[in-house]
C-alpha beads as a LAMMPS data file, in Angstrom:
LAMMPS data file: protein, C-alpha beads

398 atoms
397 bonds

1 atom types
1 bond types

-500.0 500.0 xlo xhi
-500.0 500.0 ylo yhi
-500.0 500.0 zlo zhi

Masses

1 110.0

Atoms # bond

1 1 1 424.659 236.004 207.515
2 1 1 428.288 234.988 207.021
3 1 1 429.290 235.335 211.271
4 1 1 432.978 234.852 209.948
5 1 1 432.924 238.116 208.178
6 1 1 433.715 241.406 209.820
7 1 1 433.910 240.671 213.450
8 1 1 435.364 243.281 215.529
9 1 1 438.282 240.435 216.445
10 1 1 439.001 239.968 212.674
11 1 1 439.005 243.901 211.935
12 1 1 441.276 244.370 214.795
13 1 1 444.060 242.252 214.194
14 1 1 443.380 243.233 210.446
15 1 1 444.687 246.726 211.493
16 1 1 447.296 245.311 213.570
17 1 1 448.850 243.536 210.849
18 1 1 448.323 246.835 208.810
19 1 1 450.545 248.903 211.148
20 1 1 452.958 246.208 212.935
21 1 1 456.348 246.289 212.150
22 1 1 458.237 244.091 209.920
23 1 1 460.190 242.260 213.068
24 1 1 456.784 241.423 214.937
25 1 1 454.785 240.458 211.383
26 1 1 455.541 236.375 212.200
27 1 1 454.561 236.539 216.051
28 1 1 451.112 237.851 214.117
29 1 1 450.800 235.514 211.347
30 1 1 451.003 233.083 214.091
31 1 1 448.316 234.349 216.057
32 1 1 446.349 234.611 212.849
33 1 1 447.043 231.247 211.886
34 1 1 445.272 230.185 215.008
35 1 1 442.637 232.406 215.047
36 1 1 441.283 231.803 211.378
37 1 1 441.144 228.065 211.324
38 1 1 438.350 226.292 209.233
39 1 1 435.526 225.434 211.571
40 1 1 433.789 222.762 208.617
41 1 1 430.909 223.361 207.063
42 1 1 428.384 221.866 209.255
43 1 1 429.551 223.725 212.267
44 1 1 429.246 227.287 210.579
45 1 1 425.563 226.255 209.088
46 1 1 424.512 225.471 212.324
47 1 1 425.430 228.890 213.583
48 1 1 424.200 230.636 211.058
49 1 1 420.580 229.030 211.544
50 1 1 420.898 229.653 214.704
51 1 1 421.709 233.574 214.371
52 1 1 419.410 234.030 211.539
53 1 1 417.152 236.856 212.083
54 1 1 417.997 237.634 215.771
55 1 1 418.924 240.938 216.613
56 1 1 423.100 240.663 216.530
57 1 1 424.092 244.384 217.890
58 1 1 427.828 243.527 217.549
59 1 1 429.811 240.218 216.097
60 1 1 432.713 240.267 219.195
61 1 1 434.338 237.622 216.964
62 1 1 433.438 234.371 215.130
63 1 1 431.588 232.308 217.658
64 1 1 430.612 235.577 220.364
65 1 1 427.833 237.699 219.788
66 1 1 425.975 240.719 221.436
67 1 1 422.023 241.557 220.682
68 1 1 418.786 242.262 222.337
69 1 1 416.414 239.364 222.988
70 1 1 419.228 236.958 221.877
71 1 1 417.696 234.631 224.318
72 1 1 414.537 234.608 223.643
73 1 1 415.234 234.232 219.522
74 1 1 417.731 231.771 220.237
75 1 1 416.199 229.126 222.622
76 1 1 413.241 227.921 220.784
77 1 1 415.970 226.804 217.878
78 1 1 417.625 224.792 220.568
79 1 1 414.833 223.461 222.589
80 1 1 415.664 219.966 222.126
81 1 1 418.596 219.839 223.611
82 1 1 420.739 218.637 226.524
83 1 1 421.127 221.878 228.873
84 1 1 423.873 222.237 231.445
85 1 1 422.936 224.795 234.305
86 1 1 422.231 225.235 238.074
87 1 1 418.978 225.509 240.062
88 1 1 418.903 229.612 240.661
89 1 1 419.453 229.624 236.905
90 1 1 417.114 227.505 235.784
91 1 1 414.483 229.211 237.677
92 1 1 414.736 231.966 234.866
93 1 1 414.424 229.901 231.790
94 1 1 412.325 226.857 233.055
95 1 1 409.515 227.716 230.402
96 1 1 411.458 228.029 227.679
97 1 1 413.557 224.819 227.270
98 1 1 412.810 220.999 227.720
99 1 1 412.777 220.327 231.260
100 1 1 413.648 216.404 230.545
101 1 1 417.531 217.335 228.999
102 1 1 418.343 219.037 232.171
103 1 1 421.717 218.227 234.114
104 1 1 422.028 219.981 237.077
105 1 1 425.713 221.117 238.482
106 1 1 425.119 222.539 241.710
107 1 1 425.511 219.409 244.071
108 1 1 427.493 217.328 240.924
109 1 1 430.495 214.804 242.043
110 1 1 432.715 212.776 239.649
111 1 1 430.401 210.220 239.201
112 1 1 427.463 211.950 237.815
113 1 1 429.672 214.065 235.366
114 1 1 430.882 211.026 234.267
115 1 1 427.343 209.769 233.783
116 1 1 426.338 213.078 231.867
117 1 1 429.053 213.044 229.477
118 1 1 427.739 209.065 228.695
119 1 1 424.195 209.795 228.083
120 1 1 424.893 213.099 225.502
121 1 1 427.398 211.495 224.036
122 1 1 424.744 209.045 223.083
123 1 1 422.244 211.085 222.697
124 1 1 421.087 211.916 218.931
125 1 1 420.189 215.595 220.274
126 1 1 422.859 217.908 218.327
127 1 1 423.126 220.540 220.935
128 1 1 424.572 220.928 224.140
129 1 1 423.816 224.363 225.766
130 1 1 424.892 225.848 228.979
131 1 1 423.027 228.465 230.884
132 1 1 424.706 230.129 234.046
133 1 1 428.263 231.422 235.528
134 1 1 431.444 230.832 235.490
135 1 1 431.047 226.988 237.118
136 1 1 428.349 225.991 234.715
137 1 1 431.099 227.425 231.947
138 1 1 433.561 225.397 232.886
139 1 1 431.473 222.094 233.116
140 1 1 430.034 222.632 229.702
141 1 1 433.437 222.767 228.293
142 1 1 434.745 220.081 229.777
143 1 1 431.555 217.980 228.722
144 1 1 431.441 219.639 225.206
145 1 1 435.192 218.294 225.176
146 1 1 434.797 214.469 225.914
147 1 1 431.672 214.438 223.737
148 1 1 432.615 216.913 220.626
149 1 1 428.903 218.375 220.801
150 1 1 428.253 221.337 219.094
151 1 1 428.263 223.956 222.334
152 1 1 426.090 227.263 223.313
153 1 1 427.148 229.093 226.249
154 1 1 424.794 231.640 227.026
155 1 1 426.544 233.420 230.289
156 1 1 424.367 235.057 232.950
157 1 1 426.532 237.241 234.231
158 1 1 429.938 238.795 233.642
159 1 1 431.671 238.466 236.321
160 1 1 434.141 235.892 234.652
161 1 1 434.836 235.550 230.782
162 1 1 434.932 231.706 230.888
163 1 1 432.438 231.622 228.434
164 1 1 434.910 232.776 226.112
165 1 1 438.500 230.788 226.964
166 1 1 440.197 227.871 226.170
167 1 1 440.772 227.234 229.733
168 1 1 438.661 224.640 231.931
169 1 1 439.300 224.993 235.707
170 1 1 440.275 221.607 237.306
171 1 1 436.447 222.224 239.469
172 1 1 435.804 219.470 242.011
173 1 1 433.918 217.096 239.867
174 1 1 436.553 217.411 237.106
175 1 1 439.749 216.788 239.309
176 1 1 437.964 213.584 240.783
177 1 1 438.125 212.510 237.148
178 1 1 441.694 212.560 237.142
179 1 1 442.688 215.853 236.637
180 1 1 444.814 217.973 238.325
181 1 1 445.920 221.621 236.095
182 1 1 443.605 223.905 234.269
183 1 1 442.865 221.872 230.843
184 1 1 443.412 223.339 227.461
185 1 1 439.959 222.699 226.199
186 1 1 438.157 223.832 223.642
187 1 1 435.670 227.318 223.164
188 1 1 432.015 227.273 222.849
189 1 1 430.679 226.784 219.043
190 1 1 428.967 229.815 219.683
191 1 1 428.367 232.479 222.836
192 1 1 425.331 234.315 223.226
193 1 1 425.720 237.820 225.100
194 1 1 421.865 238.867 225.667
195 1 1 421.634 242.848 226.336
196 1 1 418.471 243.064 227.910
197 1 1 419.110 240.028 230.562
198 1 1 422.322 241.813 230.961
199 1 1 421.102 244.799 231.849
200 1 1 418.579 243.379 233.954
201 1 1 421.352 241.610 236.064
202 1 1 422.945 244.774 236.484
203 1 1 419.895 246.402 238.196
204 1 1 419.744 243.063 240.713
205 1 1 423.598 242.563 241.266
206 1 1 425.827 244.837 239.475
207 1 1 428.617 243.108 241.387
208 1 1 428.229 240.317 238.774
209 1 1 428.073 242.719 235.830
210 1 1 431.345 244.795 237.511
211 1 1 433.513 241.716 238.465
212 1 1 434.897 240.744 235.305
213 1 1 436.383 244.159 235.028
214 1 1 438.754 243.139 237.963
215 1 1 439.299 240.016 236.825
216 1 1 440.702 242.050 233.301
217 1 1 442.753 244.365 235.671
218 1 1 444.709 241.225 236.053
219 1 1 446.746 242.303 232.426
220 1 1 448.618 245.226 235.018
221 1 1 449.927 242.929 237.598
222 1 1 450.486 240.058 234.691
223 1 1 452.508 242.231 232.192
224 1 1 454.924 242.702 234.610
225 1 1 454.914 239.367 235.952
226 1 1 455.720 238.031 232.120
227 1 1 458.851 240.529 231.780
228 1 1 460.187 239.029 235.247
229 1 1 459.580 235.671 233.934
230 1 1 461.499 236.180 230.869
231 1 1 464.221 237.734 232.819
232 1 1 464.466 234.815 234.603
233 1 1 464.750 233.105 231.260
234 1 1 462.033 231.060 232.120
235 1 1 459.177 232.115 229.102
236 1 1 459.669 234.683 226.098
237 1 1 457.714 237.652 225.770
238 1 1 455.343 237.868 222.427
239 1 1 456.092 241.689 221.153
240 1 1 452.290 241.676 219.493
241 1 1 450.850 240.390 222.537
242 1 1 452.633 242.374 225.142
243 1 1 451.264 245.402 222.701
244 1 1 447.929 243.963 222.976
245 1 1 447.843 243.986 226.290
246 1 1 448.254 247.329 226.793
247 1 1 445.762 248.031 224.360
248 1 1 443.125 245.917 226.869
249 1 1 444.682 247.722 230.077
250 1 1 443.955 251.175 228.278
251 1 1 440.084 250.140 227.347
252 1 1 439.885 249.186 230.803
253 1 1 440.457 252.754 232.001
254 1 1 438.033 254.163 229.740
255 1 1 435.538 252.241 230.274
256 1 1 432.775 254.574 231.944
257 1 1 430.570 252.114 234.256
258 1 1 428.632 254.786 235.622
259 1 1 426.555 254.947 231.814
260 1 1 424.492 252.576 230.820
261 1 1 425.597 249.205 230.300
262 1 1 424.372 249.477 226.379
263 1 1 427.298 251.961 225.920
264 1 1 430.277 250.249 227.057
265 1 1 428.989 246.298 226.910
266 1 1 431.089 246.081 223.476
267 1 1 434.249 247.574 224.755
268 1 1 433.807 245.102 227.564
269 1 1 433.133 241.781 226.059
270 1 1 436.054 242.238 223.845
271 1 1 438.409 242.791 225.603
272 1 1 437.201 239.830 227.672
273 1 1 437.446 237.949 224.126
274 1 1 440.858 239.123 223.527
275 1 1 442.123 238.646 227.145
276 1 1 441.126 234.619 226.562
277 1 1 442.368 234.678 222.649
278 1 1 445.916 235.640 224.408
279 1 1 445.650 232.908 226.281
280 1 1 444.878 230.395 223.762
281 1 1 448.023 231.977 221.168
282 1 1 450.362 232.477 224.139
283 1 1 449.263 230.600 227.226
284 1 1 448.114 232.165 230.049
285 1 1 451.021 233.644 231.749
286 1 1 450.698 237.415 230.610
287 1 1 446.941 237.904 231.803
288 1 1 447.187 235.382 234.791
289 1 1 449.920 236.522 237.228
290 1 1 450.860 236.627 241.023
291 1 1 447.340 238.643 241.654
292 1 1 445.440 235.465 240.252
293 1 1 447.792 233.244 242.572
294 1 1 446.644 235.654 245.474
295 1 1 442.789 235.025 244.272
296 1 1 442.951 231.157 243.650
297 1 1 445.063 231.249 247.417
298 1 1 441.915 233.038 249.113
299 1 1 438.999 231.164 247.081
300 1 1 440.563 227.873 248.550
301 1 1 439.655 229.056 252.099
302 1 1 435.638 229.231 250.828
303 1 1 432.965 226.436 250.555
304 1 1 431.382 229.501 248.605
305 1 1 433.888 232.292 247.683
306 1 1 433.915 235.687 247.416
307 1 1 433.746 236.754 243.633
308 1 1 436.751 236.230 241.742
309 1 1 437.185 239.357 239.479
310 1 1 436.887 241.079 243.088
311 1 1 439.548 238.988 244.615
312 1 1 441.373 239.999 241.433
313 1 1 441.745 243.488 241.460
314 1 1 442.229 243.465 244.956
315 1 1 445.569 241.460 244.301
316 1 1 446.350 243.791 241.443
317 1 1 446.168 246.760 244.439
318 1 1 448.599 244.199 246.622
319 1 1 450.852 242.978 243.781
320 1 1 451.639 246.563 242.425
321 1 1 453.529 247.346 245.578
322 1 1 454.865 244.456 246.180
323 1 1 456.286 244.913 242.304
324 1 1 457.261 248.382 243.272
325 1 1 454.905 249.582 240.652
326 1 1 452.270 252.619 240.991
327 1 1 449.985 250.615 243.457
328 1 1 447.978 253.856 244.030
329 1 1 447.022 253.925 240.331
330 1 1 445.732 250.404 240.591
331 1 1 443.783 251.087 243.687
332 1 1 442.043 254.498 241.453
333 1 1 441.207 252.539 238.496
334 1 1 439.701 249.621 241.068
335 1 1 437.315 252.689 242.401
336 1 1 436.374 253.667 238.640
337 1 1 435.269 251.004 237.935
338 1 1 433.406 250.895 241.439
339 1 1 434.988 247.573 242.547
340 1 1 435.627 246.878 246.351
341 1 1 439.202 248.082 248.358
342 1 1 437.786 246.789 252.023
343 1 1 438.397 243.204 252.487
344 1 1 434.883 242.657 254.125
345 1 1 433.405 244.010 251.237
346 1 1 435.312 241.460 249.023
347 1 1 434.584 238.776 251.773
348 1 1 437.684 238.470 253.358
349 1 1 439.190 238.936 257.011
350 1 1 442.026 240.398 257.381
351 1 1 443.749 237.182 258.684
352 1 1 442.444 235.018 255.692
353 1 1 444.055 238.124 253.511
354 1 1 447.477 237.195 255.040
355 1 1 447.026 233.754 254.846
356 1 1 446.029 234.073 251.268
357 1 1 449.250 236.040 250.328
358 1 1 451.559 233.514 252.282
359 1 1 449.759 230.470 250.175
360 1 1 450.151 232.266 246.783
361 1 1 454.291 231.308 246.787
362 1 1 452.807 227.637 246.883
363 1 1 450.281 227.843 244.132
364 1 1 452.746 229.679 241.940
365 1 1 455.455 226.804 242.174
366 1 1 452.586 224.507 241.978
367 1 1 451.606 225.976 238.560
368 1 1 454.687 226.104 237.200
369 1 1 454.492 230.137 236.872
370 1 1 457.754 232.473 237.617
371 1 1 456.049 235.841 239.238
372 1 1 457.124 238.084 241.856
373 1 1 456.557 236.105 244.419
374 1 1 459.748 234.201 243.184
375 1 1 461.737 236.893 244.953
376 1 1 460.011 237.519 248.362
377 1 1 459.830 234.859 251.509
378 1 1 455.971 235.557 251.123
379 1 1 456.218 234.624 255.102
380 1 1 453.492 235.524 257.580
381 1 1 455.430 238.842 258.942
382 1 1 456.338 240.118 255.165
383 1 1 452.277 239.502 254.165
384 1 1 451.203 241.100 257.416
385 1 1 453.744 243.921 256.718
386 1 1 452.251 244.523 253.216
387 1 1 448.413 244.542 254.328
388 1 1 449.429 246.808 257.218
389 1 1 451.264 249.488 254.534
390 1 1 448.064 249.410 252.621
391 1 1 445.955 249.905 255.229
392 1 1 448.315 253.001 256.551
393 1 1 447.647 254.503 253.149
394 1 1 444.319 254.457 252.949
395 1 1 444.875 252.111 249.406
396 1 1 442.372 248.801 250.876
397 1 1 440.317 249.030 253.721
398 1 1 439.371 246.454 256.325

Bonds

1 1 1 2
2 1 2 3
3 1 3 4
4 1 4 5
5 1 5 6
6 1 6 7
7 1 7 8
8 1 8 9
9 1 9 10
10 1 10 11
11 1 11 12
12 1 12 13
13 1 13 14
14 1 14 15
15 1 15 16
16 1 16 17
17 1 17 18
18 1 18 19
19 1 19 20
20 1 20 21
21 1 21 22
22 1 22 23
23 1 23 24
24 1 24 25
25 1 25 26
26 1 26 27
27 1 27 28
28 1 28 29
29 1 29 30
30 1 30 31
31 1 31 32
32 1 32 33
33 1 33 34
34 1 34 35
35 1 35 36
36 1 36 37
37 1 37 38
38 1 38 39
39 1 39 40
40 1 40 41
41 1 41 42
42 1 42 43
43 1 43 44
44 1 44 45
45 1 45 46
46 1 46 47
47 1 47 48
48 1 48 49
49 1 49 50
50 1 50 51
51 1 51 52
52 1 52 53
53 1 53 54
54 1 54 55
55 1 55 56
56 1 56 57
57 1 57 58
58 1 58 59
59 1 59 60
60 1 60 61
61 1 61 62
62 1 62 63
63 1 63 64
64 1 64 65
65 1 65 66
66 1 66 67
67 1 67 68
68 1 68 69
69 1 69 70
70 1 70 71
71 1 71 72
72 1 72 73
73 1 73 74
74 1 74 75
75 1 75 76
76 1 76 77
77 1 77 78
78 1 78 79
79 1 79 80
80 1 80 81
81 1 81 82
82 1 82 83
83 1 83 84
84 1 84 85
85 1 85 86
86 1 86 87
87 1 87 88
88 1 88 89
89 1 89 90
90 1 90 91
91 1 91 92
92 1 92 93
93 1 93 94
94 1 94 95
95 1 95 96
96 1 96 97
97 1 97 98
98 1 98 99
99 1 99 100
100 1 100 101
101 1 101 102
102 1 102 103
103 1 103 104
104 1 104 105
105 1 105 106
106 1 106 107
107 1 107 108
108 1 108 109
109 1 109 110
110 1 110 111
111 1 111 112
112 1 112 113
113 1 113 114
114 1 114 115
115 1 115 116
116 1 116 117
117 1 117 118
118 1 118 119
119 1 119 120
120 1 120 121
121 1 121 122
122 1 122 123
123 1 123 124
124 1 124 125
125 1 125 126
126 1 126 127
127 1 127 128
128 1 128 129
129 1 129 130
130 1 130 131
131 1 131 132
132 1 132 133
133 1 133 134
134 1 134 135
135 1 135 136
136 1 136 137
137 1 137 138
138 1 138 139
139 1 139 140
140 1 140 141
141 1 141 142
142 1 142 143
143 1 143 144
144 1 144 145
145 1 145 146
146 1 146 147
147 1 147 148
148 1 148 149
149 1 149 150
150 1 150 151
151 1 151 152
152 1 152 153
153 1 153 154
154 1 154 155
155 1 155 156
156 1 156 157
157 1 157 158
158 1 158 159
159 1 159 160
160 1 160 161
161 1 161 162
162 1 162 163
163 1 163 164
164 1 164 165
165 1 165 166
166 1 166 167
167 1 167 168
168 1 168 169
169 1 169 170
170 1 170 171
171 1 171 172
172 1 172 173
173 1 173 174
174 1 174 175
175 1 175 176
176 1 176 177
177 1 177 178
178 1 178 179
179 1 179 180
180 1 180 181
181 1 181 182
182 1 182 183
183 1 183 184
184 1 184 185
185 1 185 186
186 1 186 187
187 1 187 188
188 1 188 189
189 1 189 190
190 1 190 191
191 1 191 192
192 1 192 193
193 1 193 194
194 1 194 195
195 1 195 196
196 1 196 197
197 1 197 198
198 1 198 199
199 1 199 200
200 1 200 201
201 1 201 202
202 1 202 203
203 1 203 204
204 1 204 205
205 1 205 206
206 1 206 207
207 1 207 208
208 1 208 209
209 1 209 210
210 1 210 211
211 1 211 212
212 1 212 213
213 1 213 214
214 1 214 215
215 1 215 216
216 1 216 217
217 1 217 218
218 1 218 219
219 1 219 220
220 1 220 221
221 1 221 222
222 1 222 223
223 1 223 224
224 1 224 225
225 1 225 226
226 1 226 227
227 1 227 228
228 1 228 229
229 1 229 230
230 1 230 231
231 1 231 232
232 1 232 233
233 1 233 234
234 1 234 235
235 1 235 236
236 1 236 237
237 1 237 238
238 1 238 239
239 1 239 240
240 1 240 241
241 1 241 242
242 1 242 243
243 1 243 244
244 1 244 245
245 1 245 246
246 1 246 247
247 1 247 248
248 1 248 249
249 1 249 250
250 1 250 251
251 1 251 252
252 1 252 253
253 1 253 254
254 1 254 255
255 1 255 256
256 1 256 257
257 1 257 258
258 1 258 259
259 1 259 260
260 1 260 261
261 1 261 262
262 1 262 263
263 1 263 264
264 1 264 265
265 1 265 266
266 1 266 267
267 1 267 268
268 1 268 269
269 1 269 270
270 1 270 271
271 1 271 272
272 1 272 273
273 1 273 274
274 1 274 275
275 1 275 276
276 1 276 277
277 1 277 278
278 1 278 279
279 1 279 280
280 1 280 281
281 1 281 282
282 1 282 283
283 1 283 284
284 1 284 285
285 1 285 286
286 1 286 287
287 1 287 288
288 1 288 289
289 1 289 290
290 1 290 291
291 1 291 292
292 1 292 293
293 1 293 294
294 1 294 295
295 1 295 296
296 1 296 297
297 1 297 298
298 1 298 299
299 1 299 300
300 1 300 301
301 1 301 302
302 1 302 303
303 1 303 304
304 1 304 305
305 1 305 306
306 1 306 307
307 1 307 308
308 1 308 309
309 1 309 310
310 1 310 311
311 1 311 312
312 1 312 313
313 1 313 314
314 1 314 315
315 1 315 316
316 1 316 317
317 1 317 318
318 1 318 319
319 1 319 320
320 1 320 321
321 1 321 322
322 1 322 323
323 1 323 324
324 1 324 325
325 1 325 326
326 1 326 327
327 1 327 328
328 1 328 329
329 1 329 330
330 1 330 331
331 1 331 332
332 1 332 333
333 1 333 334
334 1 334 335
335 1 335 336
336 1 336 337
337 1 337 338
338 1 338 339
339 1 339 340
340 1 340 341
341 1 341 342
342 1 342 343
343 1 343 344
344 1 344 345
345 1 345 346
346 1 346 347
347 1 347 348
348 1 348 349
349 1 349 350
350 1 350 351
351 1 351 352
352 1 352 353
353 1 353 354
354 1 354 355
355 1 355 356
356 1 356 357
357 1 357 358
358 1 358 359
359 1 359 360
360 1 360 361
361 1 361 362
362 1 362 363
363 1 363 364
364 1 364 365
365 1 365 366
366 1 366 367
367 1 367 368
368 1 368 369
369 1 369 370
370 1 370 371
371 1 371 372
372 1 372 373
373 1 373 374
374 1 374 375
375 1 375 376
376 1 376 377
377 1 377 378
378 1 378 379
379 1 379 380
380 1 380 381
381 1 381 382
382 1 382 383
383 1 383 384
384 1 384 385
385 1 385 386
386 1 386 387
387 1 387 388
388 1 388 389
389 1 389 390
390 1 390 391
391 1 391 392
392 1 392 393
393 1 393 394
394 1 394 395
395 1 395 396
396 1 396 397
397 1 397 398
């Protein structure tokens, strides 16, 4: 099984190039330039043994796949190898991999992710596999990054696609290494996307399962954030990717979560995929905008946060009026999709909403990243003004 061949990510942008217009046909071949790299020989052999004979429903693109009992075919091939995860996590899986390769991130500090990424780099074990969320995500990449391991994310939820991006959040352990922006790392070797633990999940905590579609609502508040941003002269829009985002923001809306997860999981993971391809060709400016700044503002207030995708969508509801866009719109495609509008829901007071929108004008200059906030005070009595319109209208609750 060639797993370069035929993946939906390859027949897509095949058709793109099929149909774009001659003035947009070198924005493309960059993007395909960067998508189609050679991965080396050894790297796509070790896939392929690893895939061999599983169930693969759907090849997302070259290194993310969808199947039933992914897991459990996968695993045993990997057994011996060094396994990044947390302690809820490992509680699932703690009979099926080698209990003495096991690092731990749940109480992890600078110093003992400095000592992990010593002993695998070491280590004569080829694999280094990460089972969990979003945190666990990030970690691996930033380990798989100082130690060039060949990497397996196997996500247990979907509440974030960091499984799938270039990006590494600057996470507590990381920044005491020295870092201080999100890290332009590298993607997973290969992501597993297992059906039937999926669909389990959703039964438990379809929250998890649901988030991620807010966090891909983010492309309406973004794309308009981008064309301020180049109006400002401050970034240039990419024709084929402003195009492509539209074509994620209109899956998004069809996208039918009241069926069964088996009939819209595809639809879902790639747009996830493409969302965090755009942000390797282009940077992450036209899927990451002021609503993101909104989220990252109210996460800081949190030893334990409310769910990000959540937080998301909730700042796409915010961020469309404050752009003077359809904000009512945003707040029925957040209901489709059954995602929270009342802030205690999502986690939030009302006060730490406010304080959360007043903050975002910081992390936005902080970043770097020309949004709308650019052209408001963002003071205490504008935020409270905001939240109290939405409230009026019925559009979030408290």
């Amino acid at each position: 099984m060639d797993i370069e061949l035929k993946s939906r990510m390859s027949e897509f942008l095949k058709d793109r190039y099929e149909k774009v217009s001659e003035d947009k046909k070198t924005e493309l071949d960059a993007i395909l330039n960067k998508t189609f790299s050679d991965i080396g020989a050894e790297k796509m052999k070790q896939k392929n043994d690893l895939l061999e004979n599983v169930d693969v429903t759907c090849l997302v693109d070259g290194n993310v796949v969808i199947g039933d009992n992914l897991i459990n075919g996968v695993l045993p091939r990997i057994k011996s190898s060094h396994i990044i995860t947390d302690k809820r996590v490992f509680s699932l899986f703690k009979n099926q991999i080698d209990k003495n390769n096991v690092f731990f991130i749940d109480r992890i500090n600078g110093d003992s992710l400095k000592e992990i990424i010593s002993r695998v780099k070491k280590s004569e074990l080829t694999f280094l596999v990460g089972i969990g969320g979003g945190r666990v995500m990030d970690y691996l990449k930033y380990i798989m990054m100082k130690t060039g391991k060949f990497c397996v994310a196997i996500p247990s939820s979907l509440a974030t696609h960091v499984y799938a991006s270039p990006k590494i959040h600057v996470l507590p352990a990381i920044a005491e290494l020295g870092n201080e922006k999100t890290i332009d790392g590298p993607i997973p070797d290969l992501a597993i996307l297992d059906l039937g633990f999926l669909e389990n999940l959703q039964k438990e905590n379809p929250r998890l399962i649901r988030a991620g579609l807010g966090d891909l609502m983010a492309c309406i508040t973004a794309l308009e954030d981008w064309k301020l941003a180049e109006e400002n002269k401050t970034t240039k829009i990419n024709q084929v990717v402003f195009d492509m985002i539209n074509f994620i923001i209109e899956t998004l809306e069809k996208i039918d979560v009241g069926k069964p997860l088996s009939e819209w999981i595809e639809d879902y993971v790639f747009i996830q995929v493409l969302l965090c391809r755009i942000s390797g060709w282009v940077g992450s400016a036209p899927v990451s905008g002021s609503e993101h700044l909104f989220a990252l503002a109210a996460e800081h207030s949190f030893d334990d946060p409310p769910i990000h995708g959540e937080l998301v969508a909730l700042g796409v509801i915010i961020f469309s009026y404050i752009q003077g866009k359809n904000y009512k719109n945003a707040c029925n495609i957040v209901k489709k999709l059954k995602l929270p509008i009342s802030l205690s829901e999502i986690g939030l007071s009302f006060e730490q909403a406010i304080g959360a929108l007043v903050r975002s004008k910081e992390i936005g200059r902080r970043k770097g990243r020309f949004t709308v906030v650019n052209k408001f005070d963002m003071d205490e009595k504008y935020c409270r003004d905001v939240l109290d319109f939405l409230l009026n209208e019925d559009v979030i609750q408290k």
